[in-house]
N, C-alpha and C positions, 0 to 999 in steps of 0.2 A: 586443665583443672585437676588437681590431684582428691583424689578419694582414699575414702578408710574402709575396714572392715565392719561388720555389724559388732555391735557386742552382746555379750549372749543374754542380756535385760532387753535388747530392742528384738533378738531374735525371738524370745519367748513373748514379747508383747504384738510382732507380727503374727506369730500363731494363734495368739487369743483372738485376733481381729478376722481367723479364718483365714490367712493368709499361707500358701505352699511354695517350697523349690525345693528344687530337685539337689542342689549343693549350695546351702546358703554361704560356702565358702567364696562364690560364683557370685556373691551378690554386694558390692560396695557402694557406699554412700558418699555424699559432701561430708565436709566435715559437721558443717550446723545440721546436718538432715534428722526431723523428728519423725517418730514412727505413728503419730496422732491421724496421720490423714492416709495413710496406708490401709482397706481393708479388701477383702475376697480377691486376692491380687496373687496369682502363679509366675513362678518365676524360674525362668529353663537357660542355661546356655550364661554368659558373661552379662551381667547386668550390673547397669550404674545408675543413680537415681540422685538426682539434684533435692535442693529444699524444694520444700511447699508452705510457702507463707501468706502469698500474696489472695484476693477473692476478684472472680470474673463475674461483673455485670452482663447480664443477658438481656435481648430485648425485651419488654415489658417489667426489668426491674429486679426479676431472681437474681438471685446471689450464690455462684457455688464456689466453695473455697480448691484452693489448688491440693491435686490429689490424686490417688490412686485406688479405684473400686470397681469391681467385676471386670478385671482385664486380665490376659496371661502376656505374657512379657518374656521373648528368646533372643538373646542376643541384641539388647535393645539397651542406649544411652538415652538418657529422660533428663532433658535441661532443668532450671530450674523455674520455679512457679509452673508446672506444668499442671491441668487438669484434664486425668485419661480415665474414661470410664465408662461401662455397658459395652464393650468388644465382644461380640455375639463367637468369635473365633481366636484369634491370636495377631497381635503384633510380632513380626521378625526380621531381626537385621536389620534395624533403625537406628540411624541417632536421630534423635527430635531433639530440636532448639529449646530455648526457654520461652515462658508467656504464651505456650502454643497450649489450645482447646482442644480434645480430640473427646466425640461422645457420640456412641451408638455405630458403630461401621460393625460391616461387617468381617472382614480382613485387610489386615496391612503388612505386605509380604516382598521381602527379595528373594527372589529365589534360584540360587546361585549368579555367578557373573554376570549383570546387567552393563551397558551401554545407554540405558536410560531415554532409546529415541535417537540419542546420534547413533551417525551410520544407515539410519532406514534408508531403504531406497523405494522414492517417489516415482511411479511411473505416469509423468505428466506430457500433457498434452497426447502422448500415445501409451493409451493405457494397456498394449499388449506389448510395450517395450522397446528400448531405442533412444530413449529419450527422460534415463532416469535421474535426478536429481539427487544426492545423497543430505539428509537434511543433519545440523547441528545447531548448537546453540548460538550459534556466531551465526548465523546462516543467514546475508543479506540477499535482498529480490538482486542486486545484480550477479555476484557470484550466480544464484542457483540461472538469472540469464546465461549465464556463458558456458554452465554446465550444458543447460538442453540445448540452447543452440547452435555451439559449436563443434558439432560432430564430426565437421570436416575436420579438426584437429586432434586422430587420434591419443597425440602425445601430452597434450593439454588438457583432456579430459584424463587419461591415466594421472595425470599426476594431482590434478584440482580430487577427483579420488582417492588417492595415496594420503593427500593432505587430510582431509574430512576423516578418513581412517586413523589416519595417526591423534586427530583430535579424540573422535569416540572412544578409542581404547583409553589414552591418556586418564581420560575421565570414566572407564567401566571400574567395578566395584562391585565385590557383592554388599554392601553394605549402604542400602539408602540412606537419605537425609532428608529429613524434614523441615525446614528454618524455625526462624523463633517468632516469636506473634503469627503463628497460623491458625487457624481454625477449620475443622474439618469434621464434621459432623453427618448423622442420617446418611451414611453412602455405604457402597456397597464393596467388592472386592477392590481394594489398590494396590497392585501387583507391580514390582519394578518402576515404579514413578518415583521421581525426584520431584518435592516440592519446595520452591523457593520461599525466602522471606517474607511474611503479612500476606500469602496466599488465601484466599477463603473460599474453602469446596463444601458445599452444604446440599445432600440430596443427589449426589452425581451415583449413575448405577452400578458403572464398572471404568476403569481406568486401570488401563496395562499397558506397559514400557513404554514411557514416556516421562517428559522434563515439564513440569510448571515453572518458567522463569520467574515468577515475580521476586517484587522487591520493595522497598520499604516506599522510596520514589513513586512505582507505579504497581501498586500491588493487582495483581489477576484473581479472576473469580472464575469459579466452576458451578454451573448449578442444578437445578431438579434432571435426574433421567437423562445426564448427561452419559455418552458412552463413546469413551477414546482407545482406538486401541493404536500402538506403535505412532508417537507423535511428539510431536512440540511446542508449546505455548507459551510465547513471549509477553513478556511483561506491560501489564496494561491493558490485559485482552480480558474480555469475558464471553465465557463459552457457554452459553446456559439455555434452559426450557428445552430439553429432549434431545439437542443436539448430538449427530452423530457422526462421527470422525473415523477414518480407517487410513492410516499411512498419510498424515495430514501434517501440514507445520503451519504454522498461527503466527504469523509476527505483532508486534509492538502496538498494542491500541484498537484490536481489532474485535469486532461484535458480531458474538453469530449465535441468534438463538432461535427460539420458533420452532421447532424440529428440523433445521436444518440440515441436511444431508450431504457428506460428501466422502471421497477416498481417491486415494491417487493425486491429491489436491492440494496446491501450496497459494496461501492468502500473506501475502504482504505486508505490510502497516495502512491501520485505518482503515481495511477492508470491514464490508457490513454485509451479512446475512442472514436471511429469516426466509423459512416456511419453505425455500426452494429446494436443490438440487444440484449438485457440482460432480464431475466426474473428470480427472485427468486436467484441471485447467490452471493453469498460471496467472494468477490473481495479482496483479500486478497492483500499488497504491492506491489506494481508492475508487476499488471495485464493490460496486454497490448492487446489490439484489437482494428484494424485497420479497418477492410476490411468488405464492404456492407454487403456479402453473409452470416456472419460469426453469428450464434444465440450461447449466451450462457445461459442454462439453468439447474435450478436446482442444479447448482456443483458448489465446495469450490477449489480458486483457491490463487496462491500467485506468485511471481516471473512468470507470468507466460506468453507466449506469443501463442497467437492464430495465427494459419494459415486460410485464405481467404476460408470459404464454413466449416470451422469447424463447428462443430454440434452437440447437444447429444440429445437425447432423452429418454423423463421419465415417460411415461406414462402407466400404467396399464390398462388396458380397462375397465377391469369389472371395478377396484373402483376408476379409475382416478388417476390425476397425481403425483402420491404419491413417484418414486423411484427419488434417489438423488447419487451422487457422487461426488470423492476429485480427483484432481492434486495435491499430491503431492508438495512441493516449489519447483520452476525450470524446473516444466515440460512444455514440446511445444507441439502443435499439427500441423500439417503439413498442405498445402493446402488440401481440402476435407475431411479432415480425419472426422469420426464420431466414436460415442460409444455410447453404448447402458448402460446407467443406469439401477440396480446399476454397479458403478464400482468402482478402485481405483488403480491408478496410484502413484509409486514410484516417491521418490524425483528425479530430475534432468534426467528427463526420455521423450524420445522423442516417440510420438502418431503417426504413419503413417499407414491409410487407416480405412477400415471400420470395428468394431470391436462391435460383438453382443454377446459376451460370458461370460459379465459380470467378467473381470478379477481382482486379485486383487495382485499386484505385489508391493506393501508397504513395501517389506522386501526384495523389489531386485531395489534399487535405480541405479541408472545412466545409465536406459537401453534402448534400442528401440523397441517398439511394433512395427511389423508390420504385414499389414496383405497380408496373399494369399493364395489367392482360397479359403475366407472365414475362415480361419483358423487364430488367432492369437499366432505369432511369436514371442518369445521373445529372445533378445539378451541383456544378462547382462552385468552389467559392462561398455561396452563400449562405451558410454558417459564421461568417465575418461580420457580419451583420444583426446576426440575430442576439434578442436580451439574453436569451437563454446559456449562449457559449461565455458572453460578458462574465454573467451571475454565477456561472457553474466555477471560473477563473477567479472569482474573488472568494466563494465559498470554500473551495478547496484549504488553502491556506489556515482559516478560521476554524476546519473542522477536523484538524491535526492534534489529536488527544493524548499523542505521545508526550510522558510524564517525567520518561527519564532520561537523566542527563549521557546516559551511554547512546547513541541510534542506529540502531542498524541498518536502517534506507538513509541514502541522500537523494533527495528531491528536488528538481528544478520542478516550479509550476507556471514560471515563463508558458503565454500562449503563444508570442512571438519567440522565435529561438533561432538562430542557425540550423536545428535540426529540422524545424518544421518550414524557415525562408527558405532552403533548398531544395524542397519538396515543391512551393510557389515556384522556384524560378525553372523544374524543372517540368513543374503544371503549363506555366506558359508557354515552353520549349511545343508540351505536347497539343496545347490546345491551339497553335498558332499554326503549327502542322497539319493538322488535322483541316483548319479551313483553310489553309493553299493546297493540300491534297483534293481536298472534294469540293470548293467554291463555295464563295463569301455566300453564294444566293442558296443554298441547300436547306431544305428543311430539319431537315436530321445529320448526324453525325455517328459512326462506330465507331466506339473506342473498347477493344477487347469485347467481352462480351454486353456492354452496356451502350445504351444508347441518349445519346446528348442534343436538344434542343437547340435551332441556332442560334434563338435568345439566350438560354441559358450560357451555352456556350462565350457570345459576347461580353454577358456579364460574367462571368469567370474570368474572363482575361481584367476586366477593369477591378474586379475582386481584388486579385492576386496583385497586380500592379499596384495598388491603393497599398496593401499590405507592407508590402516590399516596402514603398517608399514612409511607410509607419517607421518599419522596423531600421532602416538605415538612417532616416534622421534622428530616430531617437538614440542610436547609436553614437553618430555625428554629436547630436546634442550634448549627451552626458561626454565625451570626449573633448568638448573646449568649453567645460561646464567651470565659470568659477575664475576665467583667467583672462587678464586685458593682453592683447595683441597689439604689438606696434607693427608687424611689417608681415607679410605671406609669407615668408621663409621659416618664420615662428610658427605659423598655424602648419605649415607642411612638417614640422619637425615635430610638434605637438603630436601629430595626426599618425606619426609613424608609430607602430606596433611594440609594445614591449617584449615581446615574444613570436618564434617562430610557431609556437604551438597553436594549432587552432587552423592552422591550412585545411583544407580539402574538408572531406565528407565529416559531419557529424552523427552520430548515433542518439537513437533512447533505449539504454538498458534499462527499462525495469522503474524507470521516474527519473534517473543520473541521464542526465543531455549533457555530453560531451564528444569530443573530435578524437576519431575512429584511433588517429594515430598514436592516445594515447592510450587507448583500450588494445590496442596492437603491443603497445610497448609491454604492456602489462602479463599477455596474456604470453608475451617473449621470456619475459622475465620467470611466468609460473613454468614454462617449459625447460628452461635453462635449469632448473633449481634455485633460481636465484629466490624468490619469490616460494619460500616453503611454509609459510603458516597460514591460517584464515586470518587472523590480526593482522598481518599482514597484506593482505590482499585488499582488509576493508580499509585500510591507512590510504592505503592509494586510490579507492576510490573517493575518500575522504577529501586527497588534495586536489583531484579532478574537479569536483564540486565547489571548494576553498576557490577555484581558480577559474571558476565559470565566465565573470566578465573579463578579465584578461584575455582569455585564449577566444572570448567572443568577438571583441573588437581585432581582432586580425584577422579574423574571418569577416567581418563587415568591410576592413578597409580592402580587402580584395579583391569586396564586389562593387565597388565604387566606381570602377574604371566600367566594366563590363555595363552595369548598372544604367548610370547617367553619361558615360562617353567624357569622362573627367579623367585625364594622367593623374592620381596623387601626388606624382612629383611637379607638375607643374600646376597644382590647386591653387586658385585666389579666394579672396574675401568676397568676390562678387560671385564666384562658385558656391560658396558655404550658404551664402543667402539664396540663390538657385534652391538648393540642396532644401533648406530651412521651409521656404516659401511651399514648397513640394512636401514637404511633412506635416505643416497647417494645414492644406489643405485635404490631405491624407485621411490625418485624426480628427478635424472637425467634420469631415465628409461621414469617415464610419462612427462619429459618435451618433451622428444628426440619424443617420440609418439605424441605427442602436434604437433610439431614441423613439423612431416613428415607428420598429415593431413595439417595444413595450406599449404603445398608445393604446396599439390593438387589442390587448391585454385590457385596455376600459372603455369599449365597442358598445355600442347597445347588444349588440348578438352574443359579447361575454357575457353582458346582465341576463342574459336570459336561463331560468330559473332563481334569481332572485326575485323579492317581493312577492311570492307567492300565490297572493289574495289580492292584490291592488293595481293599481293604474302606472300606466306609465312613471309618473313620479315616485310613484311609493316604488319602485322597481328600482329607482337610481338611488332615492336614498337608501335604500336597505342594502344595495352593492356600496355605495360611499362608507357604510357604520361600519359593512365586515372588511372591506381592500382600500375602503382609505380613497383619498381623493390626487388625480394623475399629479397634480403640478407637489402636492407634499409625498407621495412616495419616497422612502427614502434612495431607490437606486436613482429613478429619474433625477432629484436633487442630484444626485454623484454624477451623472453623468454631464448634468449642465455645468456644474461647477467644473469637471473635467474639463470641457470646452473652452471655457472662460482661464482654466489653468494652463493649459497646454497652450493658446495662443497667447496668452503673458510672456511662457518661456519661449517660445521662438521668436516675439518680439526684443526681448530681450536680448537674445543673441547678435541677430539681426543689427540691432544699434550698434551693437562691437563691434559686428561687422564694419559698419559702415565708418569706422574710429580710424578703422587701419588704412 
């Protein structure tokens, strides 16, 4: 935009309006700029100043026209339609956008060379260091995964470092930016922040060095008694009611208010916070804590939901707080529940009571820890079963608030995955060990420090084994989904793999379920140099994600052989139907199970506290008006209809089978 000078009719009518600078040579306009809405306005250092035409509605209806009154103004660009005014101190080193609101703060400052928040270094999961995450605007949950935990690569971290460094500088400035349609009102010092596009901070106390991503897509709010110091907050997030942040990064969509507390801390997309407590932890996608009592510390979480007085602690005495632990994606902790770091908890695994024995149950997903009498309990499997893993599985997806079209997570919310089938098959490896080690007739079982029931135990192997054969017919399925078959040779050529990709071990970084070998490629490529930008980095996690069922189904046809005792090369139509037959029964078995916990959910001993005042009947109806009655629930409905769907399509198949 090119500007003019004053002329010496608008400079004299700035001074009539009580207006000061220091060299109104220093001071240039748009060309339409009138001096009507300019008064008590100091002006220090290079200033430029857009029209003011345009009037902003307020809530309840006021009207203030676009303008400049009791502000000082150093080294500051003023888009146009701008309304600036009651700056208790000074504005410096800004450019503000157009259509942005700015009224009553008390300072807005650069103050020399800012980085804006990139380059902070997070010391997560060990907040006395070791394990620092360098945060920027780019800065996806699996990057900052590979930053903490791969330590054993010290060439890899130098250079994923190097990178991050070269982005912050790129973007340091002494000269902030404010976007255009912001609003920013009642707050206190902002010192070194960058605020993005349609941002709105209203009543925040203090905010210094740091990035508000938003944008027009997903704009971010900031609210009352909010206090940020060195941080990052991605678009789509609202940070508000007391909240306080120290060395923190906020990804895409995420809610934290209540007086939430944390530092050393990085929250993911879609994470939610209120009233608790976070120190050092990796908040992985839809990490949830609600509840005052609740401190998280030290531990890598994802999918995950805290229970009210949850707890962990990580302290060594003698050298300080140095031990650290993982949830697992999907795991819960119960009201009270604690652990004692280290520890590590299996995917999709429920935490109940107080647990000091350093468990590591990674290879026995969907289970329940509990404890008695100091002892930790473990029950496998049975998580597969329950409404609650179902409901959380379908929720997740639903409650993805992310707005804009850029993302910085890629998410698999797959319950079944390659990553979490070879955690089952290496469940069974362990739990079928364990009863030829100690006999079939044995009360108890040790496994590490936890102790296993021989019931329990049994149902864990039919758990895992139900699963498995879930996960590879549905595999099977969608793989000769759609195609008439004249001969075996067809179905075996179908059946073969489009890709070498997807062999061996798969991983969960951070929400991305993908095969190790391509997070190896990647992490080759950032060592080499090849692999030198963050856009780059997240491109490739992008195609990994892009290529999730491809590189899946080569890892299902793997285990077919191992699996069910079937050559792929030498499969028939009477194999597939085997195969199919074993997947109905699978899915209608864990739906039915599904099914008969939600029941218990409409028990008479659930009704109990309702109907208040009345009789047995007045107790049911009063539970039917507020939860509704079992057979019209809406999950139950889904889940019977599932039933009813799932054996249509392996009927279906099935017939083609029997074509060929």
């Amino acid at each position: 935009m090119e500007y003019r000078k004053l002329t010496p009719q608008e400079t004299a009518r700035l001074e009539s309006q009580s207006c000061r600078a220091d060299d109104w040579e220093q001071v240039t306009v748009a060309p339409a700029f009138s001096t009507e809405y300019v008064h008590h306005t100091r002006f220090s250092g290079t200033v430029r100043l857009g029209v003011f035409e345009q009037e902003f509605t307020l809530p309840g209806g006021l009207k203030k026209h676009a303008g400049l009154r009791h502000v000082t103004l150093h080294n500051v660009t003023v888009g146009d339609n701008c309304c600036i005014e009651h700056i208790q101190n000074y504005i410096a080193n800004y450019d503000i956008g157009h259509d942005t609101f700015i009224e009553n703060v008390d300072c807005i400052l650069v103050d020399g060379v800012s980085r804006f928040g990139n380059g902070v270094e997070v010391s997560v999961l060990n907040e006395t260091g070791g394990r620092e995450v360098l945060i920027s605007d780019k800065l996806s949950a699996h990057q900052a995964y590979i930053m903490a935990l791969y330590r054993h690569r010290p060439e890899l971290i130098a250079r994923m470092r190097a990178i991050t460094g070269y982005y912050a500088d790129k973007h340091a400035s002494s000269t902030g930016t404010i976007g255009h349609h912001v609003t920013l009102r009642n707050a206190g010092t902002v010192r070194n922040v960058r605020v993005g596009d349609c941002c709105h901070i209203c009543g925040a106390g203090r905010l210094t060095n740091g990035s508000i991503n938003s944008n027009e897509e997903a704009p971010a709010r900031i609210g009352h008694g909010v206090i940020c110091d060195d941080f990052i907050i991605s678009s789509g997030s609202v940070v508000d009611e007391g909240t306080m942040l120290t060395r923190c990064f906020v990804g895409q969509a995420c809610e934290l208010r209540h007086n939430y507390s944390a530092s050393d801390s990085l929250f993911f997309c879609n994470c939610h916070g209120e009233n608790g407590e976070a120190c050092a932890i990796f908040a992985g996608p839809f990490t949830v804590t609600h509840h005052k009592s609740t401190l998280l510390i030290a531990g890598m979480f994802s999918f995950m939901n805290a229970g009210s007085g949850s707890n962990q602690s990580n302290h060594m005495y003698k050298l300080g707080p140095i031990h650290q632990g993982t949830l697992e994606r999907g795991a819960k902790t119960t009201s009270d529940s604690y652990i004692l770091w280290p520890s590590r908890v299996g995917a999709f695994s429920l935490v109940m009571g107080r647990h000091v024995n350093h468990s590591d149950t990674s290879n026995l997903p969907f289970s329940y820890l509990i404890e008695q009498n100091n002892t930790t309990y473990l029950v496998p499997g049975v998580n597969l079963r329950s409404v609650g893993t179902i409901r959380d599985a379908q929720k997740w997806p639903k409650r993805d608030n992310r707005t804009d079209s850029h993302k910085l997570d890629f998410i698999n919310y797959n319950l079944l995955s390659p990553y979490t089938v070879q955690k089952m098959f290496k469940g069974l490896e362990i739990l079928q060990n364990l009863r030829h080690a100690s006999g079939e007739l044995s009360d108890i079982y040790s496994f590490h420090s936890a102790k296993i029931r021989n019931s329990a135990l049994v149902k864990g192997i039919h758990f895992y084994e139900t699963a498995i054969h879930k996960f590879l017919g549905n595999s099977v399925i969608k793989r000769l989904e759609g195609i008439d078959f004249h001969s075996d040779e067809e179905i075996r050529a179908r059946l073969l793999p489009d890709t070498a990709t997807g062999s061996g071990e798969w991983v969960d970084i951070s929400g991305l379920i993908a095969p190790k070998s391509e997070i190896d490629a990647l992490i080759a490529g950032i060592e080499t140099g090849e692999v030198n930008r963050l856009k780059t980095m997240n491109a490739a996690f992008e195609k990994m994600h892009a290529n999730y069922y491809t590189y899946e189904w080569t890892w299902a046809y793997e285990k077919l052989e191992p699996f069910y005792g079937i050559r792929p090369d030498s499969l028939t139509a009477a194999d597939i139907i085997l195969i199919v037959e074993k997947w109905k029964e699978a899915v209608t078995g864990l739906d039915r199970m599904v099914y008969e916990d939600a029941k218990k959910e409409f028990s008479m001993a659930s009704m109990t506290g309702f109907g208040a005042d009345g009789s047995r009947l007045e107790k049911f109806l009063d539970f039917e008006q507020v939860r509704g009655a079992f057979e019209s629930n809406p999950f139950v409905m889904a889940v019977t209809e599932h039933i009813k769907a799932k054996t249509a399509l392996g009927d279906e198949l099935i017939e083609r089978m029997k074509k060929v």
